[in-house]
C-alpha positions in Angstrom: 9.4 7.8 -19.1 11.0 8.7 -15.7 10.8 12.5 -16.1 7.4 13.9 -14.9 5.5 15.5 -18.0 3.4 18.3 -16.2 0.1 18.6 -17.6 -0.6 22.1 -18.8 -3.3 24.3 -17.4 -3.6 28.1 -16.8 -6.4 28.5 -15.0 -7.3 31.1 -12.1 -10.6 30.3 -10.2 -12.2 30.3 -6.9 -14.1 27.4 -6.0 -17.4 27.8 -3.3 -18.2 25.4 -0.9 -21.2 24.7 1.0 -20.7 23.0 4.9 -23.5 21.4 6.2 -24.4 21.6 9.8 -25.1 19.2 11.9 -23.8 17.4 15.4 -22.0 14.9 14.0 -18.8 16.3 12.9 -16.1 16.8 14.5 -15.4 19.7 16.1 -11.9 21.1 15.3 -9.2 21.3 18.1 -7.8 24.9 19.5 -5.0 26.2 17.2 -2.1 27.3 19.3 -1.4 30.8 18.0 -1.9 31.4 14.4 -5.3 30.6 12.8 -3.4 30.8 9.2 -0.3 29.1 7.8 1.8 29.7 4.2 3.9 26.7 3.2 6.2 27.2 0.3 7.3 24.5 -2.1 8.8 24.9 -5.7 6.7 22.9 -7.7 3.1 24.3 -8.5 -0.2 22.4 -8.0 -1.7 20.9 -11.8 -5.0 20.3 -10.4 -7.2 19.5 -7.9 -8.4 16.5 -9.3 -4.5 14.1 -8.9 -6.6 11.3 -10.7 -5.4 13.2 -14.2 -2.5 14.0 -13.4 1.4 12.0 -13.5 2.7 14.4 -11.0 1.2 15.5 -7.8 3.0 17.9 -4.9 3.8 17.0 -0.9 1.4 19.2 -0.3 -1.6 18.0 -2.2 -1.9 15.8 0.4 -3.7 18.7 2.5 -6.8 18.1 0.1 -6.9 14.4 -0.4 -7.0 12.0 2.5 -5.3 8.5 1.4 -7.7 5.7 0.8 -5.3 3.3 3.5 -2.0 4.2 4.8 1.4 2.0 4.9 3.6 0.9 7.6 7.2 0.2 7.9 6.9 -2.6 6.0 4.7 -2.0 3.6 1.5 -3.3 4.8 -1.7 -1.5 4.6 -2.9 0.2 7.5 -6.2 2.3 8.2 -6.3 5.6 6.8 -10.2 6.6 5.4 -10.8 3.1 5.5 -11.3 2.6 9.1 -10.0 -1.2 9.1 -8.0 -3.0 6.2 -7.2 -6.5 5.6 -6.3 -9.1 2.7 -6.9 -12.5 2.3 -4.0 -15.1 2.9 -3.7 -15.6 -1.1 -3.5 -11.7 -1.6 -6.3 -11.1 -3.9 -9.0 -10.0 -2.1 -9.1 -6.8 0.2 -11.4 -6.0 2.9 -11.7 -2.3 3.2 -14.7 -0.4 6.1 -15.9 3.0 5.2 -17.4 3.8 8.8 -20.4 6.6 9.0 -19.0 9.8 10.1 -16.5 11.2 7.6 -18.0 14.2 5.7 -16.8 16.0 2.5 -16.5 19.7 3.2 -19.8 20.1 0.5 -21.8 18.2 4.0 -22.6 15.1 1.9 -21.2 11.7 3.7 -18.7 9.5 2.4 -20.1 6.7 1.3 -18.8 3.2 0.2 -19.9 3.8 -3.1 -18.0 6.7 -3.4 -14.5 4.6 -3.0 -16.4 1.6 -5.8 -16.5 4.9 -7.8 -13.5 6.5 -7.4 -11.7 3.3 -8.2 -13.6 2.8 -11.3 -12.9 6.0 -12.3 -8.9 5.9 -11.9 -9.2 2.7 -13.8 -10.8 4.4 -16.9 -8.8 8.0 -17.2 -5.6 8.1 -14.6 -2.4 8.0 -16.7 -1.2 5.1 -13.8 -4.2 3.5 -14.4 -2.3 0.3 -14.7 -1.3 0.1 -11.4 -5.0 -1.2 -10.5 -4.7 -3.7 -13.9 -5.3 -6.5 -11.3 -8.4 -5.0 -9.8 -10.9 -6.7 -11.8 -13.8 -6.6 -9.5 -15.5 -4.9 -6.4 -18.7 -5.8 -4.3 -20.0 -3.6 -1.3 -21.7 -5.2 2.0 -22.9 -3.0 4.2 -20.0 -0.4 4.9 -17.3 -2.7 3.7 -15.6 -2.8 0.1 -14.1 -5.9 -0.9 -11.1 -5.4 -3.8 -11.0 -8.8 -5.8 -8.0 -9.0 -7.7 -7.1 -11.7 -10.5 -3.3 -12.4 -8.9 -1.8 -10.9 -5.8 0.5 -8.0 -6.9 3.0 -6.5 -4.0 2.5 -3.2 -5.2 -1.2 -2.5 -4.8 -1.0 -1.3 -1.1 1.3 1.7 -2.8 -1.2 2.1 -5.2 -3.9 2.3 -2.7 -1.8 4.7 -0.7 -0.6 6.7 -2.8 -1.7 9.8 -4.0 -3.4 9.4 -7.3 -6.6 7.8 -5.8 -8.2 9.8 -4.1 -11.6 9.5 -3.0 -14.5 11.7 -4.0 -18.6 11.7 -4.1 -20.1 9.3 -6.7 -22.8 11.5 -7.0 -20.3 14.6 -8.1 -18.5 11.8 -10.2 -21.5 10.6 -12.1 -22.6 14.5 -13.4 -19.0 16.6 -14.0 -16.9 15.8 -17.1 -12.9 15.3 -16.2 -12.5 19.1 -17.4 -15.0 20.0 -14.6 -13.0 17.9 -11.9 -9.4 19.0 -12.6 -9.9 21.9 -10.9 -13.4 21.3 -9.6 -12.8 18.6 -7.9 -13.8 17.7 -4.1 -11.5 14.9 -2.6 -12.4 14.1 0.7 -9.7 15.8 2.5 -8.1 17.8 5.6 -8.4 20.7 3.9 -10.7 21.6 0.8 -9.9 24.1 -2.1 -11.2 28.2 -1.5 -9.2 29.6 -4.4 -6.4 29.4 -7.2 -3.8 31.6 -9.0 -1.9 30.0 -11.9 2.1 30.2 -10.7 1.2 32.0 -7.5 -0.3 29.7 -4.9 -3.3 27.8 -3.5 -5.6 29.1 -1.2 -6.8 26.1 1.5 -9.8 25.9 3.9 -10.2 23.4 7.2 -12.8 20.5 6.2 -14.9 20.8 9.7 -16.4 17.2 8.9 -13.2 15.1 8.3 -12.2 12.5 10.2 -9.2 10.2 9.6 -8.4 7.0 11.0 -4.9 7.4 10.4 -2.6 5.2 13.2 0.0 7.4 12.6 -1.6 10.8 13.6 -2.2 12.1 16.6 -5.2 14.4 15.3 -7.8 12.2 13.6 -10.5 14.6 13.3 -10.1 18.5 11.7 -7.3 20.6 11.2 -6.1 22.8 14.3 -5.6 25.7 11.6 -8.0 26.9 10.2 -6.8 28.0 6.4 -3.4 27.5 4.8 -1.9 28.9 1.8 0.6 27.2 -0.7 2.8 29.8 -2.3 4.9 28.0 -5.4 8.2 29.7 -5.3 10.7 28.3 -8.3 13.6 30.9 -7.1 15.5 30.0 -4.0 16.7 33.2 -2.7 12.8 34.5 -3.3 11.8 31.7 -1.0 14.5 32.4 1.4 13.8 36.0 1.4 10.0 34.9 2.0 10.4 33.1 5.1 13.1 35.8 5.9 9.8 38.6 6.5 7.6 36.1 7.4 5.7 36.2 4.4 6.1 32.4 4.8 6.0 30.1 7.5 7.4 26.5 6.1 10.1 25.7 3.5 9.2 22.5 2.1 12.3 21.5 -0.1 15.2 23.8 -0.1 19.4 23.3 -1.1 22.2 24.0 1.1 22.8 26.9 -1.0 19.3 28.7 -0.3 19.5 27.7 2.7 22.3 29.4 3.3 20.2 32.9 2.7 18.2 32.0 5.1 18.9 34.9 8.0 15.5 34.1 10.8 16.5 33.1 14.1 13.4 31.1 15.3 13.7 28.0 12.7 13.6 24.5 12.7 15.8 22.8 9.8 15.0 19.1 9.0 17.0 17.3 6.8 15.5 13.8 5.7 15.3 11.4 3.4 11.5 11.8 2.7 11.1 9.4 -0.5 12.5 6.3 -1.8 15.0 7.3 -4.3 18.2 6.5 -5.7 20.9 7.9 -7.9 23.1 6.0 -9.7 25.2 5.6 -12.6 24.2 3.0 -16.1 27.2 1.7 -18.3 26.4 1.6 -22.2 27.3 -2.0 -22.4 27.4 -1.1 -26.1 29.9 1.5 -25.9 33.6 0.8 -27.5 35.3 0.8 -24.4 32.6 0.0 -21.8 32.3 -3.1 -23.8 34.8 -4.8 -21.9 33.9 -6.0 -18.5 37.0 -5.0 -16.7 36.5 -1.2 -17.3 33.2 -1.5 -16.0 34.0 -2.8 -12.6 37.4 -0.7 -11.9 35.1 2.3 -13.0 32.6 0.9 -10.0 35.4 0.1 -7.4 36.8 3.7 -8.4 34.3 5.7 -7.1 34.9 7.6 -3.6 30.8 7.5 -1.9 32.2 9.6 0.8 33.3 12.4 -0.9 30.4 12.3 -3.1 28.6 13.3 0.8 31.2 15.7 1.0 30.7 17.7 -2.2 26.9 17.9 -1.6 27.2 19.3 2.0 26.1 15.8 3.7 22.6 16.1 2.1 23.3 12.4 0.4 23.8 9.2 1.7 25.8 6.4 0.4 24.1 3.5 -1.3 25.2 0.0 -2.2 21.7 -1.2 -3.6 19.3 0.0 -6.3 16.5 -1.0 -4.0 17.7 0.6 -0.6 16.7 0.1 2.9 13.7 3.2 2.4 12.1 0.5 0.2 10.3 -2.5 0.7 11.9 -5.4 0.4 15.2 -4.1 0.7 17.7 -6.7 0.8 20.5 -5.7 3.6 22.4 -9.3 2.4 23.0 -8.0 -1.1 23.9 -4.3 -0.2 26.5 -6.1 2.2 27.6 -8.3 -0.1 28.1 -5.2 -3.0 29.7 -2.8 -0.4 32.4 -5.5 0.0 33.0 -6.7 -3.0 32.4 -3.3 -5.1 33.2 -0.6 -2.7 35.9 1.9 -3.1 38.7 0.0 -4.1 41.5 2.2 -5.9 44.6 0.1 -6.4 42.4 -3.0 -7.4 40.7 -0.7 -10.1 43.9 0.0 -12.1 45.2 -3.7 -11.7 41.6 -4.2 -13.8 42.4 -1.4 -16.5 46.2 -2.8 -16.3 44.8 -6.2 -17.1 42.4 -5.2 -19.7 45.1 -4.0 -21.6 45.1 -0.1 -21.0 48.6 1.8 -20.0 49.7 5.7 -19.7 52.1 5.1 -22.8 53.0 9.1 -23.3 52.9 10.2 -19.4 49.9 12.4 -19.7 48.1 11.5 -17.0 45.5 9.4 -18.9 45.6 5.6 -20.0 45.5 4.7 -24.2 45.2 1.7 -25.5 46.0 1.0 -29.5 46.5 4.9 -29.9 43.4 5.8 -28.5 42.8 7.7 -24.9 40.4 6.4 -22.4 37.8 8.8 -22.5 34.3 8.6 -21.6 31.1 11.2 -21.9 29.0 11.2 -18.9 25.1 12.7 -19.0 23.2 14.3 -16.5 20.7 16.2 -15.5 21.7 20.1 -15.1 20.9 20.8 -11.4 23.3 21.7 -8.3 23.5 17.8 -6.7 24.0 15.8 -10.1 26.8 19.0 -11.1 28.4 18.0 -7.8 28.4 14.6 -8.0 29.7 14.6 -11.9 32.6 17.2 -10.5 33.8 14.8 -8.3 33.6 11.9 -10.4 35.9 13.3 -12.8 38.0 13.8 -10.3 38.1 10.6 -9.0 38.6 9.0 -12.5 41.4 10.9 -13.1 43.2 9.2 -9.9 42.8 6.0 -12.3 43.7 7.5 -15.7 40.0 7.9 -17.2 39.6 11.3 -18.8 35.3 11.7 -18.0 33.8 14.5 -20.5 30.8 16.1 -18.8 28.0 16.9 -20.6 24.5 18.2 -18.8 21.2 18.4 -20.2 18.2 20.5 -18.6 14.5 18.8 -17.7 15.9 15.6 -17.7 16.4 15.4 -21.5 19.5 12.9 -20.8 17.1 10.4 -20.1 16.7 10.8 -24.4 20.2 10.8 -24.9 20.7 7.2 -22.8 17.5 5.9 -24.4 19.3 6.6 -27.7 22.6 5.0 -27.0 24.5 8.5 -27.4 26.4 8.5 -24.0 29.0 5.8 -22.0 28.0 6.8 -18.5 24.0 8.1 -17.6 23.9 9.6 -14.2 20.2 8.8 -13.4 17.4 9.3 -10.6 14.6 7.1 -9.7 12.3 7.4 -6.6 9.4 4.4 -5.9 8.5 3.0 -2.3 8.3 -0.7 -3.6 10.4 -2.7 -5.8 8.7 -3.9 -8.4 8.2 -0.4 -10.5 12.0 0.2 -9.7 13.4 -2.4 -10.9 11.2 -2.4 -14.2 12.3 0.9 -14.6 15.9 1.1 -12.9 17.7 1.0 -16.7 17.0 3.6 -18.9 19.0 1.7 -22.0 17.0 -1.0 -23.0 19.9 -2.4 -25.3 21.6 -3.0 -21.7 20.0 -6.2 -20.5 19.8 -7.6 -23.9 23.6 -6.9 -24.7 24.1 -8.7 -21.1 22.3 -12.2 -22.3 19.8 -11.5 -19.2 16.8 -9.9 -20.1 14.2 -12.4 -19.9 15.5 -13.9 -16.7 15.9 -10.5 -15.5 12.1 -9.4 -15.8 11.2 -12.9 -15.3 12.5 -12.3 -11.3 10.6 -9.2 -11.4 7.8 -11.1 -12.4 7.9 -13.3 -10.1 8.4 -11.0 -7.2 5.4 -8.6 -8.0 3.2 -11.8 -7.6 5.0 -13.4 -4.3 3.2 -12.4 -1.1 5.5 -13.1 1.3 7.9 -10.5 2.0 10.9 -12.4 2.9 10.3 -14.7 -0.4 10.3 -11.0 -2.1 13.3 -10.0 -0.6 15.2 -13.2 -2.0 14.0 -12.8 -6.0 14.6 -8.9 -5.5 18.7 -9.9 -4.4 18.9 -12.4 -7.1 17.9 -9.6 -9.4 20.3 -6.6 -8.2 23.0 -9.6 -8.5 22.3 -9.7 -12.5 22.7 -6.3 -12.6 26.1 -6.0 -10.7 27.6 -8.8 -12.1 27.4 -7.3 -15.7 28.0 -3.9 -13.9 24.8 -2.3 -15.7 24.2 -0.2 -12.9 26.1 1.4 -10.0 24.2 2.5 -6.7 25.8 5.4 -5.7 23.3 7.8 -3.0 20.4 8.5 -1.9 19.3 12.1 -1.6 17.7 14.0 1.7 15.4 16.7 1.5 15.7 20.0 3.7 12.8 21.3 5.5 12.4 24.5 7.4 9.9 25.7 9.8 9.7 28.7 11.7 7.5 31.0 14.0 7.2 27.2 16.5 5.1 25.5 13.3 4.6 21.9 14.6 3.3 18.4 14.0 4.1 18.1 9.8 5.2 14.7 10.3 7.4 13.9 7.4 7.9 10.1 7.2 11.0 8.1 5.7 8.5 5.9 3.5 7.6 8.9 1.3 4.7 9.7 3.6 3.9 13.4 4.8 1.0 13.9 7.2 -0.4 17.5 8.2 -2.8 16.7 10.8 -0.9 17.5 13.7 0.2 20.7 12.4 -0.1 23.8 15.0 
């Protein structure tokens, strides 16, 4: 299911927390000015515990250090694990768990603590698949060896991400999951003081962490000493927030609240922060989409550019499902779509011309055996995918297709295309590696099957979740977007950027293109 169910807990509490003396720790730097900081984001925090949950916030993060990090290319790099490495078949990682790194309850983390953790995730996380592989782990001295049956290119953004977190063995081994979803202690930046249900969270500095995080400047504890999360749904509220300075940091906002926004001293970022992609999916069993023709002059209709213009620059043009954010991106087959599926007007009418369709009564729109050329499109009911429909009608008209709009709220189109009731699904996906996106990338599951390529299909995919080398990857990944452009399944058409703003000289939230967002520089 590509929409995030949110699990449902109202809840207010205040967690205490014992810190532990000691020379050991860390001390934490200066903060430059303000001891405090509120972020605001619209989404609201379901736990503490992210091992329970199928959605988690950017700004969970601030409680639950990443087990290793990822660079540009996917690979694992040191994040609590203080060194990483794999074994030249993939299937067994080294991970060090050095002394030094303290929960904010004083106890150490411990190597057992991560055998735990992942144990743990493997028994009640609802993406507890994701470790299927894992089938064994052994500790010697402070390092944890992963031994995997087959390699599997997506376990580094499993072991990334920001489901497993890691958390005292001891805690574990005594509190029931009900205890831990809001009890929970992840070994973290930051650790939990206090929580109101659809208000905000309340954030403490963890004076014993320590990160060995390459990409972070600050590896030991937080220059500021407590932050607050405020969840703010409405847009003008949050605008109006940072406006008085009840806020501090915007993290996620349109052009349209943006545009309330009337402070002076602010920094606007506009990035793509996660892998995603929108594009559209053809009903292959759809009366008129049927026919192959319609299907690519509908593709070689559509105007990328003025899909950017009618959402204010915040999207970028796409020519592959898996784009260059994700690994094993293939820049061979998004060159070889964008020229010969790119905007292509006059070639799109020769194709409905030769498929037999014709404006027999002058009305602007081509019939065919009495009966028009109109298609229903389904989205989801928010301000980029009601832009983006807008102009796509627009641009169908230039080509005689009438395109009936018909939006859905919380993503319940995702139903509708599952069900076969539409002809064009305007759909979203975000994952930092291939292999989930492509399993997932088409929400019909008639589509592959009407196309003759199914098993091949997920046979490629297959193959490519168990091929270490990247480069090899990259390969099967291009011979699977070519099975889906060639029966024109799906169309690439953006991906979206996300608008941050930061005010009052708030630095050092380093917001990377892979999904990443680190808050151990911040000042």
């Amino acid at each position: 299911m590509k929409k995030v169910l949110a699990i449902l807990l109202v809840l207010v509490m205040a967690l205490g927390l014992l810190t532990a003396c000691g020379d050991k720790k860390p001390d934490p730097p200066p903060a430059g000015g303000r001891t405090s900081l509120v972020l605001a984001e619209s989404s609201e925090w379901w736990g503490m515990d992210t091992t329970l949950l199928d959605g988690a916030s950017f700004t969970q993060g601030l409680v639950a250090e990443s087990l290793v990090t990822l660079d540009s290319d996917g690979n694992m790099t040191p994040g609590i694990a203080s060194a990483v490495s794999m074994s030249d078949d993939g299937k067994t990682i080294q991970l060090t768990i050095p002394k030094g790194m303290f929960y904010a309850s004083g106890e150490e983390v411990e190597p057992e603590d991560v055998v735990a953790s992942l144990t743990r995730f493997k028994e009640v996380s609802p993406f507890s698949t994701n470790l299927e592989p894992l089938v064994s782990m052994e500790i010697k001295d402070r390092d944890v060896f992963l031994y995997l049956a087959e390699y599997t290119s997506d376990i580094g953004v499993s072991l990334s991400g920001s489901f497993i977190t890691v958390q005292d063995k001891d805690v574990l081994d005594k509190s029931s999951d009900d205890d831990l979803l809001w009890g929970a202690q992840p070994y973290g930046l930051y650790y939990l003081d206090s929580y109101v249900s659809g208000s905000h969270v309340e954030l403490k500095r963890n004076p014993g962490f320590k990160t060995h995080n390459p990409y972070v400047k600050n590896q030991g504890p937080a220059a500021v000493e407590s932050v607050t999360v405020r969840f703010i749904t409405e847009e003008f509220s949050m605008a109006n927030a940072l406006n008085v300075d009840d806020i501090q940091v915007i993290l996620g906002i349109s052009a349209d609240g943006l545009s309330q926004v009337t402070r002076k001293d602010i920094e606007v970022k506009q990035l793509v922060t996660n892998h995603n992609i929108d594009y559209l999916e053809f009903n292959l069993k759809s009366d008129i989409l049927a026919d192959p023709l319609v299907r690519e002059a509908l593709a070689l209709a559509i105007d990328r550019d003025a899909l950017v213009d009618i959402n204010k620059g915040l999207v970028i043009p796409a020519y592959s499902i898996v784009t260059d954010k994700v690994i094993s991106h293939s820049e061979a087959f998004a060159d070889y779509y964008k020229s010969n599926y790119g905007t292509n007007i006059e070639k799109a009418k020769e194709l409905l011309a030769q498929a037999g369709w014709a404006d027999s009564d002058g009305n602007g729109y081509l019939d065919k055996d009495g009966k028009e050329l109109k298609l229903k499109i389904v989205a989801n009911d928010d301000a980029v995918e009601n832009n983006t429909v807008q102009s796509l009608q627009i641009q169908y008209k230039e080509i005689g297709v009438n395109l009936d709009i018909e939006m859905f709220a919380t993503y319940y189109h995702y139903d509708v295309i599952a069900d076969g009731n539409y002809d064009i699904g305007l759909e979203h996906f975000g994952w930092p590696e291939p292999i989930l996106l492509m399993n997932m990338i088409t929400c019909d599951l008639e589509n592959l099957k009407t196309a003759g390529r199914e098993d091949e299909y997920y046979g490629l995919i297959a193959d490519a979740s168990h091929t270490p080398d990247n480069d090899e990857r990259t390969k099967i990944i291009y011979d699977a977007e070519m099975i889906l452009a060639q029966h024109m399944i799906t169309v690439p058409l953006y991906t979206g950027m996300n608008t941050y703003v930061f005010a009052d000289g708030v630095t050092g939230i380093d917001i990377r293109g892979n999904g990443d967002i680190f808050f151990n520089d911040m000042n």
